[in-house]
C-alpha positions in Angstrom: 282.8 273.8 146.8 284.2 276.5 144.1 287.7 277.8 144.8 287.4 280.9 146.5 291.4 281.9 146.4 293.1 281.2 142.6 296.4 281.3 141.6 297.6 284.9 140.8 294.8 286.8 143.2 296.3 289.4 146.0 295.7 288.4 149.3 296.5 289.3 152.7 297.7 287.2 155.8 295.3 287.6 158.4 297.1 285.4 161.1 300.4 284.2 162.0 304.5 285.5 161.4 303.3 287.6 158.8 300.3 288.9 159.9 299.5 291.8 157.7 301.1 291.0 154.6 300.1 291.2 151.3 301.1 289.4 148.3 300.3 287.2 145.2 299.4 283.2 144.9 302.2 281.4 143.5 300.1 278.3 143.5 297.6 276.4 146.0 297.7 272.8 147.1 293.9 271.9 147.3 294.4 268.2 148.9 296.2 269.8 151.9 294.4 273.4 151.8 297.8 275.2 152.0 298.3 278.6 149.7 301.9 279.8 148.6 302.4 283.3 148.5 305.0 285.7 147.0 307.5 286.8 149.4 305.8 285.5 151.9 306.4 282.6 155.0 310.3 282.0 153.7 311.8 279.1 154.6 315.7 277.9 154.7 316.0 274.2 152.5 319.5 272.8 152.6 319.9 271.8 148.9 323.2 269.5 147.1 324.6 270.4 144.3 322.3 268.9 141.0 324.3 267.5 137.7 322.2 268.7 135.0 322.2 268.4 131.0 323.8 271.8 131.2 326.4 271.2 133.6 326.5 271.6 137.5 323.8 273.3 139.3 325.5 275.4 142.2 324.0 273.9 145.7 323.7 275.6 149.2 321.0 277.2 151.4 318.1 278.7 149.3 314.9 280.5 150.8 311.9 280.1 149.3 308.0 280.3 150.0 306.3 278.1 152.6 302.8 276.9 152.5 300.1 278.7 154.7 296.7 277.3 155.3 294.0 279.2 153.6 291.9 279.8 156.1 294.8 282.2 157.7 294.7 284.4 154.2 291.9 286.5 152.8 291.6 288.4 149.8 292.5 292.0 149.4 289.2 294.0 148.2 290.2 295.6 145.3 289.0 299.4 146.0 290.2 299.9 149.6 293.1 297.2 150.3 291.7 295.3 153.3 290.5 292.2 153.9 287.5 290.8 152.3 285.5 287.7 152.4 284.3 286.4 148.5 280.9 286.2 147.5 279.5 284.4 143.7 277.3 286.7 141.5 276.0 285.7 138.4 275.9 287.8 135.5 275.2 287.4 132.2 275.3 283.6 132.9 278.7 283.6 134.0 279.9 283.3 137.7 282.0 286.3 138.9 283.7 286.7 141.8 283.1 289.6 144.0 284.5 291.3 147.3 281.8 291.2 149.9 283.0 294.2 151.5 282.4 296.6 148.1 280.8 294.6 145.9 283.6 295.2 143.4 284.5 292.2 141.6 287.5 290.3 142.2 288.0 288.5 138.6 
């Protein structure tokens, strides 16, 4: 099945803490289905200290993005901002992604 959410698209989370949200894809783990969005689902890691080649790396509590499944983000349609489901059209040959919801496309 083609990949319906890419790295870099604008989507929205449509369940969950930060229902309503919108943000970019940092990056998607396929195996696990989980999407990683700007900004968005923070989490606290506890990290040491790291010796690197140019000296100490400074340790402590850093946030940074969680996973969310994919099926709990949707993509934002790109003429009116809500949430859209993704449809394939083929023009010219070439698949293109569009927004169901205006038939604008997406790529």
């Amino acid at each position: 099945m083609p990949a319906r959410i890419r790295t870099g698209d604008q989507v929205i989370v449509i369940s969950g803490k930060d229902k309503g949200k919108q943000g970019e894809v940092l990056r998607i783990d396929p195996a696990k289905a989980k999407v990683y969005v700007q900004g968005l689902n923070m989490v606290k890691r506890h990290q040491k200290p790291q010796q690197t080649m140019q000296g100490m790396q400074g340790g402590g509590v850093i946030e940074k993005e969680g996973p969310i499944h994919i099926s709990n983000v949707a993509h934002v349609d790109p003429k009116d901002g809500k949430p859209t489901r993704v449809g394939i059209e083929f023009i010219d040959g070439k698949r293109h992604r569009i927004a169901r919801r205006s038939g604008a496309r997406i790529d």
